[in-house]
C-alpha positions in Angstrom: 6.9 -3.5 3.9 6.8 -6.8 3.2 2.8 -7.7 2.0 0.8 -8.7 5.3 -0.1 -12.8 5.1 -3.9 -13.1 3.8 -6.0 -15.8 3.4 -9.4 -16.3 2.1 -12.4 -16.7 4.9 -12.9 -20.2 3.7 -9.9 -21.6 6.1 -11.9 -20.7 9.1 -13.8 -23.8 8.8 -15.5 -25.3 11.4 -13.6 -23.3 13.7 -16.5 -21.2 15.2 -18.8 -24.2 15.9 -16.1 -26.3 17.2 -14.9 -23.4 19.6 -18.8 -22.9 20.6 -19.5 -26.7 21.2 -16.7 -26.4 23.5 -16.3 -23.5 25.4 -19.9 -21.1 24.1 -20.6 -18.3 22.1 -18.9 -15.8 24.6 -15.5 -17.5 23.7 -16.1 -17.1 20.5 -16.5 -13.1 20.5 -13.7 -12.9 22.5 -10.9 -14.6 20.7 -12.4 -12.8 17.8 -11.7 -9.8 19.3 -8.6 -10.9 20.4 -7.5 -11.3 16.9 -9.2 -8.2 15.7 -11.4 -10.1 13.4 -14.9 -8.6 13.0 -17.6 -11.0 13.7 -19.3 -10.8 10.5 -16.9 -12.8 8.4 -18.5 -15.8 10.1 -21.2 -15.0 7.5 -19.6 -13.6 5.0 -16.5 -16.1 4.1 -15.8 -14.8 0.9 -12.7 -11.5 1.8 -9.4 -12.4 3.2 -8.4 -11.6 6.3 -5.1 -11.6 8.0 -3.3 -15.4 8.2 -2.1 -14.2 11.9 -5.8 -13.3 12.6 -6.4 -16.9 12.1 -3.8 -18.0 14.0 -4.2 -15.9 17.1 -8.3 -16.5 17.3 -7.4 -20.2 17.3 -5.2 -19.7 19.8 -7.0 -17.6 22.0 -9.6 -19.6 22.2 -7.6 -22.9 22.8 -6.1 -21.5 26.1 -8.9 -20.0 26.9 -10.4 -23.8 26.5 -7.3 -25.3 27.8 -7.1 -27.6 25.0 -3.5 -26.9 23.0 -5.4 -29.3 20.5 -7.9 -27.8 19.2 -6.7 -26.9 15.9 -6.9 -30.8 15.5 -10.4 -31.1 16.2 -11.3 -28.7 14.1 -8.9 -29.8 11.3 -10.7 -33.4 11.6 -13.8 -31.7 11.0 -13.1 -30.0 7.7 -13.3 -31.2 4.6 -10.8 -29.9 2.0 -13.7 -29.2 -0.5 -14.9 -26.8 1.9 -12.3 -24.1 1.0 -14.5 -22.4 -1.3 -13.7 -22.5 -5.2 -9.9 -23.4 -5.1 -11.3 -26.4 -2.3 -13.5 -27.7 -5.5 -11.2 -27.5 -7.6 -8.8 -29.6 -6.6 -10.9 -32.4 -5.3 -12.3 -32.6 -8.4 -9.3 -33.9 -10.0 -9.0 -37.1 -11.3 -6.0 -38.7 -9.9 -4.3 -38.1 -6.3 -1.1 -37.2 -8.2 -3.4 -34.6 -10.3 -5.5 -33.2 -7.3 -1.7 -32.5 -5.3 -0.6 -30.3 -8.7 -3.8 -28.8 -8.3 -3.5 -28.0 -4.5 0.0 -27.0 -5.0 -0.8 -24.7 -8.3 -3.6 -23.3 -7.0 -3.0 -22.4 -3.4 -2.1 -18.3 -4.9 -5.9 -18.3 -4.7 -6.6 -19.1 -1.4 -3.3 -17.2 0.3 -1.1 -14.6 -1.0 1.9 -16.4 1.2 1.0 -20.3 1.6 3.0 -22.6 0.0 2.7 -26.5 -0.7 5.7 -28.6 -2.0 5.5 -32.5 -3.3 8.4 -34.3 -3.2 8.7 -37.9 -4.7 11.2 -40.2 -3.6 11.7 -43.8 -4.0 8.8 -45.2 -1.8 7.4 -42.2 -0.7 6.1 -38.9 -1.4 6.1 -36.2 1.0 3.7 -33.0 0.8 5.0 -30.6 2.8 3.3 -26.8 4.0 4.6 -23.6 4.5 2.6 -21.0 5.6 4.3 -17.2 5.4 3.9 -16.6 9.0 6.2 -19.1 10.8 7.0 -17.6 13.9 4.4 -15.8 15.1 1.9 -16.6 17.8 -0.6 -19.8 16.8 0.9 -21.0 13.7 1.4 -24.3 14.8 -2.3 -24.6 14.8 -2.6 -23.5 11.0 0.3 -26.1 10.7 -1.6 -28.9 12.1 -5.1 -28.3 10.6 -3.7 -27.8 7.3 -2.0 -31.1 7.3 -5.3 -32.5 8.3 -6.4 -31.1 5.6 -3.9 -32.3 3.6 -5.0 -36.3 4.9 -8.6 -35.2 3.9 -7.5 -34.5 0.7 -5.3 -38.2 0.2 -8.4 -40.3 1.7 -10.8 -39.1 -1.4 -8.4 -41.1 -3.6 -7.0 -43.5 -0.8 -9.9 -44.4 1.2 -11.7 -43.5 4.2 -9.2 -45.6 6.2 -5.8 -44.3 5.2 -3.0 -43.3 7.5 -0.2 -41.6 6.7 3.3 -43.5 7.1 4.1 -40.2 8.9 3.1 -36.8 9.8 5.8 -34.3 10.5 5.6 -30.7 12.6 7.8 -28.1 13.0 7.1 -27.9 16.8 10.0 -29.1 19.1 7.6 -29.8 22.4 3.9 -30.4 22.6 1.9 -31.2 26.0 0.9 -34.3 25.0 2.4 -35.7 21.8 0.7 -39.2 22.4 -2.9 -37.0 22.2 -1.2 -35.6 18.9 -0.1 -39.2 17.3 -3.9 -40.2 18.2 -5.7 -37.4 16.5 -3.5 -37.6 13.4 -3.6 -41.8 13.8 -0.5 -41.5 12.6 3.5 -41.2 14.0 4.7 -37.8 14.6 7.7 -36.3 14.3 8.6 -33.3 15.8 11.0 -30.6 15.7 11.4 -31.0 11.6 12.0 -27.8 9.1 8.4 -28.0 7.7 5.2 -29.5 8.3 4.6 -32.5 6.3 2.4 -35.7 5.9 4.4 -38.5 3.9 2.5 -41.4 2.4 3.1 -44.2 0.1 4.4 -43.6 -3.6 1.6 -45.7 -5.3 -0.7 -43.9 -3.8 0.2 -40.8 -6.4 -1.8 -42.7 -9.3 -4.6 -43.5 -7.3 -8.0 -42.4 -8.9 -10.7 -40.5 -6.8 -13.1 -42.3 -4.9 -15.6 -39.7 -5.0 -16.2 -38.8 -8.6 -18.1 -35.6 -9.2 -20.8 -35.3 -11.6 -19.4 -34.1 -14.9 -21.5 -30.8 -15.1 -20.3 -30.1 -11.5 -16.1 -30.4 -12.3 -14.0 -27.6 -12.0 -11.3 -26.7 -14.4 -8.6 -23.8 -14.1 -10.6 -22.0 -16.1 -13.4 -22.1 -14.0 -11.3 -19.8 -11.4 -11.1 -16.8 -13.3 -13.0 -14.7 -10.8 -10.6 -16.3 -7.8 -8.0 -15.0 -10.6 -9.6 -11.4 -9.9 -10.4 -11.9 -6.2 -6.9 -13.3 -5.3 -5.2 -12.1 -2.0 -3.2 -9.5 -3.1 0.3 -8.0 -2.2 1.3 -4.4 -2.8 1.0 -2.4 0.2 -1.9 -0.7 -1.4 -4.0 -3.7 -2.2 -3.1 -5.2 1.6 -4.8 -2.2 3.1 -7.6 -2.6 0.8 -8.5 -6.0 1.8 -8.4 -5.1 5.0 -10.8 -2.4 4.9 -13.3 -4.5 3.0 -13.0 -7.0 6.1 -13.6 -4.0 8.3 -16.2 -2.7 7.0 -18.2 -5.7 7.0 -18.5 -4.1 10.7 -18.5 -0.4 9.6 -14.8 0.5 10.6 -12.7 2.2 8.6 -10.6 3.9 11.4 -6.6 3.8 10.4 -5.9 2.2 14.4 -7.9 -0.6 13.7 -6.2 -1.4 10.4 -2.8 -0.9 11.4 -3.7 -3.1 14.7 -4.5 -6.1 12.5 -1.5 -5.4 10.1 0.7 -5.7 13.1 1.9 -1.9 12.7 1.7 1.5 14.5 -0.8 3.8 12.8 2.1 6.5 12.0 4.2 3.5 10.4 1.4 2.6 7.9 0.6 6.6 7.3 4.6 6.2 6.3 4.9 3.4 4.6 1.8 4.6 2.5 3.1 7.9 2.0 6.3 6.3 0.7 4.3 5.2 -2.2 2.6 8.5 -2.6 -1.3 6.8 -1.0 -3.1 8.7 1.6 -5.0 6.3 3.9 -8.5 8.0 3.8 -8.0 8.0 -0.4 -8.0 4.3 -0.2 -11.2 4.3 2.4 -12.8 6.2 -0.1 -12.6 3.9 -2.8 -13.4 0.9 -0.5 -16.6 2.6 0.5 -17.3 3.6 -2.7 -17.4 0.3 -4.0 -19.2 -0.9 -0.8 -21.9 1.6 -1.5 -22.2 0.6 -5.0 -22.7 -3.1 -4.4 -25.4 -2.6 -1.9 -27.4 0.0 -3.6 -26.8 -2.3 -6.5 -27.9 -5.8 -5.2 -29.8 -4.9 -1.5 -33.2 -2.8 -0.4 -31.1 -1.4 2.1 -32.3 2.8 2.9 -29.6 5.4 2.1 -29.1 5.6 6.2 -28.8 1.8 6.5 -26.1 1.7 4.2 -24.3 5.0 5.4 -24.2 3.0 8.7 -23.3 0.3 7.3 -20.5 2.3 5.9 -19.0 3.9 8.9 -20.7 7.3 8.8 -22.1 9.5 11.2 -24.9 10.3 9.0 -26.9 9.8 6.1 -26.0 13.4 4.9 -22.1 12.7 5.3 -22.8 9.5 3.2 -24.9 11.6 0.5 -22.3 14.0 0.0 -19.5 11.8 -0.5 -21.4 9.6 -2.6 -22.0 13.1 -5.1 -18.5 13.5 -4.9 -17.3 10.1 -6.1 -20.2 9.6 -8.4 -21.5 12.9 -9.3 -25.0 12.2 -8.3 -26.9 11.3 -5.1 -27.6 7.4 -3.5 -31.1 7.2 -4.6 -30.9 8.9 -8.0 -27.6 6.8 -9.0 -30.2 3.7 -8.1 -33.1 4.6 -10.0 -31.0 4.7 -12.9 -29.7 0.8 -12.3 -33.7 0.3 -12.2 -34.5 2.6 -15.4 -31.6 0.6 -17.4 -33.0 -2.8 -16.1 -36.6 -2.0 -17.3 -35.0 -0.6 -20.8 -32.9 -4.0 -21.5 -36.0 -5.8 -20.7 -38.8 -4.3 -22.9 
C-alpha cells in the first residue's frame, strides 16, 4: 500500500473560525464529520491527520457555504509562521533565498508527501507545490491556500505590498476566476502541471523584514523532536498516527480507521497481515502510550482515562494496563511520584 498522505494539525489554520464566521458552529461539526476528522484536533494541533481529511472538510464546508473560495479566505488569513515548529523555522531565515531552502528542506516535517520545488530562471523564480493527493476530492483548495501561504512567506522579505508577477493552478475551470485573480491580486493561470506563484529574481536576496529576536531563531537543529514526530510512512506507522488522532476522541474501532485511510476494513486487516501486524496489537501499543502520558502529565482518575481510552470500563482498562506494564494504573503512578520526590531531596 502506498503510505496514506499525512500532514501535521498545524495546516488547519484558521480554517475552523473562518468556516464558523461564515456558515456557524453546526457547519463546522458537520464537514468534520464529513471528513472523519474527530473534533478534538481543533485543540490539539500537534498529530497528523490524513491530507484528504483536510481536503474534503474544506470542501464540505465550502458547498455547504456555497463559496468555491473559501480555501482563499482562509489562506489570506494564515500566516506561514503559524505552521507550528517547521512554520518558525523557516521564517526565521535570513534571506528570502534562505527561508525558500528552508521551506523546501524542511517540508518532510510538516507532510510525509508535500513537496515544494524552486526553480530560478533568468528574471524569475518560480516555487511551485505538490501535494501527494492530486486527484482526489478538495485538493484544489490545499493548492490554493498553500500558495497563499507561499505569498505570506515572500512578503516577510518583500514587503507587505508584494504581488506576485503570477500565480499558477492546476485547475482547468473555476466559477469565477476574476474572484480568484482578486483574492490572489495577482494574474492566474489555469489549467498548468503544478501550482505555483512566480516572482521576480532579485527578490531571492532580499533580507527579512521581520527579524526575530536572536534567542527566539530557529536552526535545523532546533527540530530534532519534529525529526522524531515526523509523519511517518510504513503501513504500520500510518495506522499508528491514525489511531493517536482517534483516540483523541476515544476510537479505536478498525471501521473508523480504515474509513479515513480510504480502505475497506478487510483490505487493511490484509494489507497488515501481509506484514505480519495484527490491528488490535497496534491499538494496544497506541493506548499504552496514551495511558502512560496521561497518568504521567494529567490528574485525570483511572475511569476518566479508560474513557478516554475507548473502554467499556475501568476494570477492562486495569487489566490491560497489568498486562502491558506488569502493574496497575495507580501503583505504576505513585511510582512516577516516589521517583520525583527521591530526585528532589
Amino acid at each position: 500500500m502506498a503510505a496514506a498522505s499525512l500532514v501535521t494539525g498545524f495546516a488547519l489554520g484558521p480554517a475552523v473560525d473562518i468556516i464558523e464566521s461564515h456558515a456557524g458552529w453546526r457547519t463546522v461539526e458537520r464537514s468534520f464529520r464529513a471528513a472523519s476528522l474527530p473534533l478534538s484536533v481543533i485543540e490539539e494541533r500537534r498529530v497528523y491527520i490524513p491530507y484528504a481529511g483536510e481536503a474534503a472538510l474544506i470542501e464540505h464546508a465550502a458547498r455547504e457555504i456555497g463559496d468555491a473560495n473559501l480555501a482563499l479566505h482562509i489562506g489570506r488569513a494564515f500566516p506561514f509562521r503559524e505552521l507550528g515548529a517547521y512554520g518558525r523555522y523557516v521564517v526565521s531565515a535570513p534571506t528570502l533565498m534562505a527561508a525558500l531552502g528552508r521551506a523546501v528542506r524542511g517540508l518532510r516535517y510538516a507532510t510525509n508527501t508535500g513537496m515544494f520545488a524552486l526553480d530560478v530562471g533568468v528574471r524569475e523564480a518560480r516555487i511551485a507545490f505538490s501535494s501527494g493527493i492530486e486527484g482526489q476530492s478538495g485538493v484544489n483548495h490545499i493548492h490554493a491556500g498553500t500558495l497563499l501561504l507561499i505569498m505570506d512567506l515572500i512578503r516577510q522579505y518583500a514587503g507587505s505590498r508584494w504581488k506576485p508577477i503570477r500565480v499558477e493552478l492546476d485547475q482547468s475551470k473555476v466559477p469565477n476566476p476574476d474572484c480568484v485573480e482578486t483574492l490572489f491580486e495577482s494574474p492566474v493561470v489555469f489549467g498548468q502541471q503544478q501550482p505555483a506563484v512566480v516572482f521576480e529574481l532579485d527578490l531571492l536576496q532580499q533580507p527579512n523584514q521581520q527579524q526575530v529576536p536572536g534567542r527566539k531563531q530557529l536552526i535545523l537543529s532546533d527540530l530534532r523532536q519534529m525529526v522524531r514526530e515526523k509523519p511517518r510512512k510504513d503501513i504500520r506507522s500510518v495506522v499508528e498516527s491514525v489511531l493517536e488522532l482517534r483516540l483523541l476522541d476515544g476510537m479505536t474501532d478498525i471501521d473508523g480507521t480504515s474509513e479515513i485511510l480510504g480502505l475497506g476494513p478487510r483490505t487493511l486487516q490484509r494489507q497488515l497481515q501481509a506484514h505480519g501486524i495484527a490491528y488490535r496489537n497496534i491499538v494496544d501499543v497506541v493506548r499504552r502510550k496514551r495511558a502512560s502520558a496521561l497518568l504521567v502529565e494529567t490528574r485525570m482518575t483511572v475511569s476518566e482515562i479508560a474513557l478516554a481510552l475507548g473502554y467499556s470500563t475501568s476494570a477492562h482498562f486495569i487489566r490491560a494496563f497489568q498486562r502491558w506494564t506488569g502493574t496497575t494504573p495507580n501503583a505504576f503512578r505513585a511510582s512516577l511520584r516516589t521517583g520525583s520526590a527521591i530526585a528532589r531531596s
